[in-house]
N, C-alpha and C positions, 0 to 999 in steps of 0.2 A: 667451562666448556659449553659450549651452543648445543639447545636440543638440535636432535637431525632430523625430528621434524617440524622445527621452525623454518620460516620462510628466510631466506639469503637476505631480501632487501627491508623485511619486515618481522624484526626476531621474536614482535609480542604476538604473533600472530603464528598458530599449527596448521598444517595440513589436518592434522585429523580435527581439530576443532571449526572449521571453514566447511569440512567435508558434512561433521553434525548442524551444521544451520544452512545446509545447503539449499533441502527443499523449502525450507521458509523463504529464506534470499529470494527464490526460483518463482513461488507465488507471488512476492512482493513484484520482482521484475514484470514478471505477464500481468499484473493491474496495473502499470506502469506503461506497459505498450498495448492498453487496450484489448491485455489476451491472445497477442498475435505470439503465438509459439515461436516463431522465427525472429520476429523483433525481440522475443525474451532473451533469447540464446545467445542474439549479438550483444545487447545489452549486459547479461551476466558476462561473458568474454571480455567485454570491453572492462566489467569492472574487478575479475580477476587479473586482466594485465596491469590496472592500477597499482592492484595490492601487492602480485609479482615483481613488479618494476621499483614499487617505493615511493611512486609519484602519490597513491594516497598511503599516507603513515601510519600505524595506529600508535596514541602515545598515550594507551588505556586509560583517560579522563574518560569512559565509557565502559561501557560490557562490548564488549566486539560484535554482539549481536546487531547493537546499537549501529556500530561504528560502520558496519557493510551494508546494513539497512541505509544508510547515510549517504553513501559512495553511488549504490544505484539509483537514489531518490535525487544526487546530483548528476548523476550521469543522466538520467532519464527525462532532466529538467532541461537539460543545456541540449539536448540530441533531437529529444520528442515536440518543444514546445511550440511550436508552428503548429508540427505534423497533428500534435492532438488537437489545436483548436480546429482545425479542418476537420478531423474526427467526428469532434461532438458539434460542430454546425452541420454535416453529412447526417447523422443521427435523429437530430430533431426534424430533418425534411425527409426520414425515411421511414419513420416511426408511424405503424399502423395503428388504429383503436384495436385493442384485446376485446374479444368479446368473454365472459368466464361461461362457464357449462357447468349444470349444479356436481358434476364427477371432478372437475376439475378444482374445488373449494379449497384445497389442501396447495396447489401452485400459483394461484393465483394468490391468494397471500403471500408467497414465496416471492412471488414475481414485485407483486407490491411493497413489499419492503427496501427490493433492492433497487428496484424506480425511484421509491423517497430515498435509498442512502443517493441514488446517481444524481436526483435532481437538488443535492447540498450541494452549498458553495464548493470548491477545489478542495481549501483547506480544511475545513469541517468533515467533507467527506473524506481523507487521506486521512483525518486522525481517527474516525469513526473505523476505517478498514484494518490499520494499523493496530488499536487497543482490540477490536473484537475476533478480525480474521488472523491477525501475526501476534498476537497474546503478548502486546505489549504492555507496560505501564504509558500514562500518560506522559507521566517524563521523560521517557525510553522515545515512543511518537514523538513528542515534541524537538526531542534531538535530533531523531530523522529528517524529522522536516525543516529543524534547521531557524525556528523560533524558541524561545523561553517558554520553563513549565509554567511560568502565570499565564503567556499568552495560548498554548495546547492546552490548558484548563479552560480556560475561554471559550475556544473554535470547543472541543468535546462537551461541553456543557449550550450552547448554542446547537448545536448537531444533534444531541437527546432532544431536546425542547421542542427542535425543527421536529424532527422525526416523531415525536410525542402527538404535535398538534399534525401532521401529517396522514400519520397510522389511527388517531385517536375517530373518526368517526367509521372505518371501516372496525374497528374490534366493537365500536356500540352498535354496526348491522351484525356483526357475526355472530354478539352473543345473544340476540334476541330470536 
């Protein structure tokens, strides 16, 4: 007998289990649409009707965390990928010098961490957001995005380095 809270077209997959990885999903969607709340929303709909419909499977070769991570990292590629390259060329012609204020010490670090994650490559940066902000494994990210765990060991190991030699001479102003 079928749980009856499994899905009709998708029987590995619960309502309540979908419903626990919701807000993860939900942050993953809004770095994917650039934070636009609206674009999130369509984006999550569009890939609940996947999962609803059967048209994406799960046929648990993954954690299902994985597997929906997956679903909107495809949806968001095939949807957004114009829309964001116009994004981040919009970005760099709009972007002013920060000037820091010594009150301000505490975000302006904040600020510049998240400069050097923005200014990684695509992939680098998506596996950096994925292992730190969505508490994934490397190989968990790496399925998301849809590469092999030698090549997500790769881009996150390239991505510390970048970010290493990036961050590395403001922490030798900071600690002096």
């Amino acid at each position: 007998m079928r749980d009856r809270d499994a899905l009709e077209n998708n029987p590995h997959i619960t309502r309540s289990a979908l419903e626990a990885i919701h807000g993860q999903v939900f942050g993953w969607a809004l770095s994917r649409c650039n934070y636009d709340r609206t674009a999130a929303e369509d984006l999550m709909q569009q890939a609940y009707v996947e999962l609803l419909s059967g048209r994406a499977r799960f046929d648990q070769r993954s954690s299902l965390k994985t597997f929906v991570f997956a679903v909107v990292q495809n949806l968001a590629r095939s949807r957004f990928r114009r829309l964001a390259s116009r994004l981040r060329l919009a970005d760099r012609y709009r972007q002013e010098p920060r000037t820091a204020h010594a009150t301000d010490d505490l975000r302006v670090g904040h600020d510049d961490v998240w400069q050097a994650v923005h200014n990684l490559p695509s992939r680098q940066r998506d596996i950096i957001e994925l292992v730190f902000c969505r508490e994934m494994t490397v190989e968990e990210a790496s399925a998301v995005m849809g590469v092999s765990a030698g090549t997500g060991r790769v881009h996150y190991d390239r991505a510390k380095k970048a970010l290493r030699h990036s961050l590395g001479d403001q922490q030798d102003t900071g600690s002096a």
